[in-house]
C-alpha positions in Angstrom: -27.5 24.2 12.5 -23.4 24.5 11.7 -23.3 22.1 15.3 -25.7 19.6 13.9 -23.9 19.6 10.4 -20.9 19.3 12.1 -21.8 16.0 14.1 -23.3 14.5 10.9 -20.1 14.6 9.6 -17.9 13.3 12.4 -20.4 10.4 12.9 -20.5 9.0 9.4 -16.7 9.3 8.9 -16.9 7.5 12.1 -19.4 5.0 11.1 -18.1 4.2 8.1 -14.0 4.4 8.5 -13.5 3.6 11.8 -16.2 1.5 12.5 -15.8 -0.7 9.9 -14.7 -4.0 10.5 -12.9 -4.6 7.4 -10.3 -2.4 8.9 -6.6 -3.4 9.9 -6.9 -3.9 13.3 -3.3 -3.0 15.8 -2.3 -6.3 16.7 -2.0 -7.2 20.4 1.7 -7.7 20.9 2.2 -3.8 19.1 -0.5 -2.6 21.9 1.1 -3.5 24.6 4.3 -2.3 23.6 3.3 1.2 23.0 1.6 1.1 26.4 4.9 0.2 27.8 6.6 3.6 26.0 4.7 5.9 28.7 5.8 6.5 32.5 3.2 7.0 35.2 1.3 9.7 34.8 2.3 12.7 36.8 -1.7 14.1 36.7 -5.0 13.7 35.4 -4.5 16.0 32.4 -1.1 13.9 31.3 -3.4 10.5 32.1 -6.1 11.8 29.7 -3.0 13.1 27.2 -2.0 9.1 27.5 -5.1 8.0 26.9 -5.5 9.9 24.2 -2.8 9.1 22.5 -3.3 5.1 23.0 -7.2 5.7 21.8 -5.5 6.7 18.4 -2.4 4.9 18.2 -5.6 1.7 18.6 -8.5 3.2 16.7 -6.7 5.1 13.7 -4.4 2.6 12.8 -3.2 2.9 9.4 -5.3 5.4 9.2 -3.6 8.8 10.6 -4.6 10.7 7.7 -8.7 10.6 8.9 -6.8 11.9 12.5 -4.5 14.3 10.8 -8.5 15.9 9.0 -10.0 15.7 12.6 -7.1 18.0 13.9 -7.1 20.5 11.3 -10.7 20.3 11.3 -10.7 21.2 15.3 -7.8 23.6 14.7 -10.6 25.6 12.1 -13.2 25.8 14.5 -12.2 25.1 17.9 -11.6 28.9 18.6 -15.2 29.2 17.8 -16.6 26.6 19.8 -14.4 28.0 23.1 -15.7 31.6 23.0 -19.1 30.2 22.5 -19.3 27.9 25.6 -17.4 30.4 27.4 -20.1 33.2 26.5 -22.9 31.4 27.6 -21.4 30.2 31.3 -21.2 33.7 32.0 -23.3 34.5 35.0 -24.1 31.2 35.3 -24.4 29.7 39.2 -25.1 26.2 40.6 -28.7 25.7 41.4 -29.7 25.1 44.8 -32.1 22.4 43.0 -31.0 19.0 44.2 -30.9 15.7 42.9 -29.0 12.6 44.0 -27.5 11.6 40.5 -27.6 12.6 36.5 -27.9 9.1 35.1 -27.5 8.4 31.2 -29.9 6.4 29.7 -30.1 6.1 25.8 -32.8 4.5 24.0 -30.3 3.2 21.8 -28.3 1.8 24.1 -30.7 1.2 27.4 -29.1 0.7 30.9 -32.1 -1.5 32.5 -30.6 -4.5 32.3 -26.7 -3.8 33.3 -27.0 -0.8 35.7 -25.8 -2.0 39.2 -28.2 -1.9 41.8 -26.3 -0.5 44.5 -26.6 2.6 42.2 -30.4 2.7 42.7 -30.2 1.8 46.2 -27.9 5.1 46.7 -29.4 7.6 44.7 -32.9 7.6 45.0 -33.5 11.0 43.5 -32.3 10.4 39.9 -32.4 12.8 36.6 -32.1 10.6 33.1 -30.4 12.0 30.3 -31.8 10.3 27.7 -30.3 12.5 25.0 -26.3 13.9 25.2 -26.9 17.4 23.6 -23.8 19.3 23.8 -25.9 22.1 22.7 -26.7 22.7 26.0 -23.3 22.7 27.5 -21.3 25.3 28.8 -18.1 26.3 30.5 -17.6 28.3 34.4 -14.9 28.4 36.4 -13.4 24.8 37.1 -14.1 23.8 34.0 -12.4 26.6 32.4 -9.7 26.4 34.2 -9.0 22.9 33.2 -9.3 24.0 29.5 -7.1 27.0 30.2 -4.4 24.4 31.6 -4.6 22.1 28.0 -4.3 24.9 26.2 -0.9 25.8 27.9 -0.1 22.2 28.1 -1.2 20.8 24.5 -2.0 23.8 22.6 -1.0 22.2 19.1 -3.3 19.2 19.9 -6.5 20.9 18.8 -8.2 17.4 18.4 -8.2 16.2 21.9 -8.3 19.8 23.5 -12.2 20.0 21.1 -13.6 17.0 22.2 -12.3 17.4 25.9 -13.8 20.7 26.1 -17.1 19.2 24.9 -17.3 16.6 27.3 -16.0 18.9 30.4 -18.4 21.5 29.0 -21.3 18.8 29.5 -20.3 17.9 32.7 -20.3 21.0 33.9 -23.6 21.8 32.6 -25.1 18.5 34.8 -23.6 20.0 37.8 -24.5 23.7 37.6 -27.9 22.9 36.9 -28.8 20.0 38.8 -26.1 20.1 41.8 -25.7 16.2 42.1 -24.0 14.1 44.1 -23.0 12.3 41.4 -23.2 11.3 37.5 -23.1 8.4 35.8 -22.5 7.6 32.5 -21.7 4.2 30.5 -20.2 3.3 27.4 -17.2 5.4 28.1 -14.4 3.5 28.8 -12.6 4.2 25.7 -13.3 8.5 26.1 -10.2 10.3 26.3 -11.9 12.8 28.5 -12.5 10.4 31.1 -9.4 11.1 33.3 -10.3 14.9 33.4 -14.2 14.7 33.6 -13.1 12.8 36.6 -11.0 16.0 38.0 -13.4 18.3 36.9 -16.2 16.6 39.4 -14.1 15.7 42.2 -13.1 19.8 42.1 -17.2 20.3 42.4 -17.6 17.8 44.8 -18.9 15.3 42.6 -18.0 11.6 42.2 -18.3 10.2 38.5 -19.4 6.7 38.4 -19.6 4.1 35.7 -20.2 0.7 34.9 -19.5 -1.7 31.8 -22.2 -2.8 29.6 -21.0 -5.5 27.5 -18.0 -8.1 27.8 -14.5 -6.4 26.6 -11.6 -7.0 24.7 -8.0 -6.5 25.8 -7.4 -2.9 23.3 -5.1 -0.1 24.5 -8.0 2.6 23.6 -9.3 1.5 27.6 -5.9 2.5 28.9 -5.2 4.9 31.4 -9.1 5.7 32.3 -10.5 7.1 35.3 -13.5 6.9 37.7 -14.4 7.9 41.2 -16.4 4.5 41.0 -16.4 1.9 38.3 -18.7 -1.5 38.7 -17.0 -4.6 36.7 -18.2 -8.0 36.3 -15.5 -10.1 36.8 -12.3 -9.9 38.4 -11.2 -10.8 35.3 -11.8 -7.5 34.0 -10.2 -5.7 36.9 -6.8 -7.3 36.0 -7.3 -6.4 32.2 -8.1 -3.2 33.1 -5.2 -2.8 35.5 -3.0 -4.3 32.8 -4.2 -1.4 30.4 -3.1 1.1 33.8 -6.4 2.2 34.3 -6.5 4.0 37.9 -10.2 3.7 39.0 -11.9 2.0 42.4 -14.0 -1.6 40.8 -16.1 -3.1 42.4 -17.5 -6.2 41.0 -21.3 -7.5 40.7 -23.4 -8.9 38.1 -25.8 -7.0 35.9 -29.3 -8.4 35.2 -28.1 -9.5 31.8 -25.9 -12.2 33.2 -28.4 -13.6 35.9 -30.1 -16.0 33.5 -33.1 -14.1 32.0 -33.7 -16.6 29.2 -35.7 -19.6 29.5 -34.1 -23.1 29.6 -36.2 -24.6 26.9 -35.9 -28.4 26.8 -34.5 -29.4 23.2 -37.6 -30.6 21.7 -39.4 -27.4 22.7 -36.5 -24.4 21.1 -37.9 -23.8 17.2 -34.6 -23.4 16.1 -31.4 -25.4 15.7 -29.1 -22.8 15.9 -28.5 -18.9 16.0 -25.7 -17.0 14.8 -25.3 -13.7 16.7 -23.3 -11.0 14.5 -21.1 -8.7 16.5 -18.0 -7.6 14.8 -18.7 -9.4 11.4 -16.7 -8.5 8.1 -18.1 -9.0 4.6 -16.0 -12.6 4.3 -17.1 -14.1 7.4 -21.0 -13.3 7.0 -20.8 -15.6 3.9 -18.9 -18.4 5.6 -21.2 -18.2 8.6 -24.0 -18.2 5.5 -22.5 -21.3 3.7 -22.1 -23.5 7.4 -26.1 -22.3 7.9 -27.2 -23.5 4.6 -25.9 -27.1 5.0 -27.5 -27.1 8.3 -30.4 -26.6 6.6 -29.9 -29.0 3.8 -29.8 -31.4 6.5 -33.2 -30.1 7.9 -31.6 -28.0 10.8 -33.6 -24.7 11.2 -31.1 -21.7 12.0 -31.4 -18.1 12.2 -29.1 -15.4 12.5 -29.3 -12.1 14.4 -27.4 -9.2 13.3 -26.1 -6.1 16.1 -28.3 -3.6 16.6 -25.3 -0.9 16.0 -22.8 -2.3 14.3 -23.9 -5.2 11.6 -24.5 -4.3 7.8 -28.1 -5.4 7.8 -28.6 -4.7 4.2 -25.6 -6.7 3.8 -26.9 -9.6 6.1 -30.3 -9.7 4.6 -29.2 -10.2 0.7 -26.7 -12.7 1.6 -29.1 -14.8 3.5 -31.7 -14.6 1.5 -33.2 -17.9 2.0 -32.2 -18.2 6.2 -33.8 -16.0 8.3 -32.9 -12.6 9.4 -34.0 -11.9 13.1 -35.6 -8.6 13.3 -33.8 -7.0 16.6 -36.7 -4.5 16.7 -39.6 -6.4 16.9 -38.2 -10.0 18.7 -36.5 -9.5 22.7 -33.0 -11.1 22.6 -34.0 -13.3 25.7 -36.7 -14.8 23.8 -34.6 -15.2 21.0 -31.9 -17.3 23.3 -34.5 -19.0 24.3 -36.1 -20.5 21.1 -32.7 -21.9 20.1 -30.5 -24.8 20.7 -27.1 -23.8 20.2 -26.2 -19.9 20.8 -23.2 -19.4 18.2 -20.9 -16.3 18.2 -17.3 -15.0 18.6 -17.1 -12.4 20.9 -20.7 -10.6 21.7 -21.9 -10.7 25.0 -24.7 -12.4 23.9 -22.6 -15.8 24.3 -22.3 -14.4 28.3 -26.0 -14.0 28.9 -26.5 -17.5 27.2 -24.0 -19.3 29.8 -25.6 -17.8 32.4 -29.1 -19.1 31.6 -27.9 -22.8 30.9 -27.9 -22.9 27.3 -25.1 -24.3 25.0 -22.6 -21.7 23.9 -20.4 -22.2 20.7 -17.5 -19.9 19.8 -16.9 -19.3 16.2 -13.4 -20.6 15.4 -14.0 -20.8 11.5 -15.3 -17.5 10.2 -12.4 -15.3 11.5 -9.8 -17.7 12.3 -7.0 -14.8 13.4 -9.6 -12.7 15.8 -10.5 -15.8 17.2 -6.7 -16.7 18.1 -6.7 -13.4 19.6 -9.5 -13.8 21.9 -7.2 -15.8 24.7 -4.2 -12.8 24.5 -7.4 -10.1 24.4 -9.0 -11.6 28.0 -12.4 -13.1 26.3 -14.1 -14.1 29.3 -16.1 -16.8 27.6 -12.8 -18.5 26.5 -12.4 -19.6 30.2 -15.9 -20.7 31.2 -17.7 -24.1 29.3 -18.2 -23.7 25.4 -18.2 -25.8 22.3 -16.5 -24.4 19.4 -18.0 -24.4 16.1 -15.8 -26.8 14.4 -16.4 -29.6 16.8 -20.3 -28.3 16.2 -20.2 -29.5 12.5 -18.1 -32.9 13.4 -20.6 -33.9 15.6 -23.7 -32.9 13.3 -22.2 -36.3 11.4 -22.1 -38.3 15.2 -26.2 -37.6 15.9 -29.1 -37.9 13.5 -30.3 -34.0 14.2 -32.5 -34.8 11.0 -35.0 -36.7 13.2 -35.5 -33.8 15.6 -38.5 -31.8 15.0 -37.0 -27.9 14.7 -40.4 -25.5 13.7 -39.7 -22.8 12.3 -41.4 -19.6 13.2 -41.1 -16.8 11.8 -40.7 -13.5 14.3 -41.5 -10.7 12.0 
């Protein structure tokens, strides 16, 4: 109950203070910099110590106080925590049970559609963890001798010494109890743990693998990671990465995502003039995308927009566009919704990625955020460097062609 509590809490601050959008973000020359300051890293626990530090220095920016709480916090009840997952490794031994790989798979974040196949080609005898519940987790000896060594190394540093011991606590839970070969997890790339989650299965025998799930930006909270394995999909992302001193093995292929699953629809046949796809909106820049929709639809233009899953402010969406439509994620598949449009208009979500590959016509948003989309070249965009239009030139050329004439249904997906 105190566990679930706890998590409550470190998600919403989370949510709402870190994940806002609205927030100062480091800017990119001040990144770099700081990730110059450090020397090679003499280990895996002084890479994760790196990383670590380069996660905050990136995601609490101007914001120390909210790390300053999360230490003292961690100080209060990582004694606790410890004896607890200590207790309950006792006596524990690695099963002779044998399975190829521990594969994550969240609902909310599925992995049918960018897990690489030479993945499932290798492991054939797979268990899913479709629900990360440190609950079950529990230290023995590797794993407690890694904690052992932060605690002599970083004792005062109570923050990143909690959540590693979590995460290595987990880990070792997949491996005493279902004696794989190897696990793989996504959506990681930014965990400070990485580096020694790394160690702690290369001690057991154990490679851990990952593999990206959406495009990335150039941001010093990827620095100094580490994989046995890690699948890319672009060799632009292995020099970013290598830029940010990353240390893993990538290998590059391409996910089912970017191997054209929508449907070029001729342009009399998509319902929609336009969709805007939300990613990493702020308050301002959903009512400029609003007021650019609603004189496309003065002129007749039928547009939608499509907020993200995790990160938009749907309540905030929906009452500004009160008289556009609101795509509902839940009910209508993203490759259908590519599909039924013209133009595919965004700044930086991988949506813009999946639409390239499946012929449509990709627009960059240069008006709604002007300064993160100057950014995008410095941050490694990948869609900056492949065939776009950009939005601006989108409205000019509204005034070249009579779109007026061209018969856009509108269908509502609810």
């Amino acid at each position: 109950m105190l566990y679930n509590m706890l998590k409550k809490i470190y998600v919403c601050l989370n949510t709402k203070i870190i994940g806002n959008p609205e927030n100062k973000k480091m800017p990119i020359k001040k990144q770099k910099k700081y990730l110059n300051t450090f020397h090679n890293p003499k280990d895996e626990y002084e890479r994760s110590y790196y990383k670590y530090k380069c996660f905050c220095k990136s995601i609490y920016y101007k914001r120390n106080w909210l790390l300053f709480v999360y230490n003292l916090g961690a100080l209060c009840i990582y004694p606790f925590v410890y004896v607890y997952l200590v207790k309950k490794g006792r006596g524990k031994r690695r099963v002779n049970y044998f399975v190829d790989a521990v594969v994550e798979n969240v609902p909310r974040l599925p992995n049918y559609d960018v897990i690489p196949s030479a993945i499932k080609e290798r492991y054939k005898k797979i268990h899913e963890i479709t629900d990360v519940n440190y609950q079950d987790a529990y230290l023995s000896s590797v794993s407690l001798k890694i904690c052992k060594e932060l605690r002599k190394r970083y004792f005062w540093n109570y923050y990143f010494r909690l959540i590693t011991t979590f995460k290595l606590a987990q880990f070792n839970q997949y491996i005493q109890d279902y004696n794989p070969k190897a696990i793989v997890f996504y959506s990681c790339e930014r965990e400070f743990s990485g580096p020694l989650q790394t160690l702690l299965c290369s001690e057991e025998g154990v490679n851990y693998e990952s593999f990206m799930h959406g495009d990335y930006l150039y941001d010093i909270a990827f620095a100094f990671q580490k994989y046995s394995l890690y699948y890319t999909w672009d060799r632009l992302y292995n020099n970013m990465f290598d830029s940010l001193r990353c240390a893993s093995q990538m290998i590059i292929y391409k996910p089912e995502k970017l191997k054209g699953t929508a449907k070029l629809n001729k342009e009399g046949d998509c319902s929609y003039f336009a969709t805007y796809y939300f990613s990493d909106e702020t308050r301002e820049s959903v009512e400029i995308i609003y007021n650019i929709f609603r004189k496309f639809t003065e002129l007749g233009l039928r547009c939608k927009v499509r907020p993200h899953p995790r990160f938009s402010n749907l309540d905030f969406i929906q009452k500004i566009f009160k008289d556009i439509e609101v795509e509902n994620y839940l009910e209508y598949n993203l490759d259908d919704s590519i599909s039924d449009t013209l133009y595919i208009i965004g700044l930086n979500t991988t949506v813009l990625s999946q639409a390239y590959f499946s012929g449509k016509k990709v627009v960059i948003d240069n008006i709604s955020m002007k300064n993160n989309f100057r950014d995008l070249k410095e941050k490694s965009y990948i869609m900056i460097n492949r065939p776009h239009i950009l939005l601006s030139n989108l409205i000019n050329s509204i005034e070249m062609e009579d779109y007026t004439k061209k018969n856009y249904k509108c269908v509502i997906k609810f």
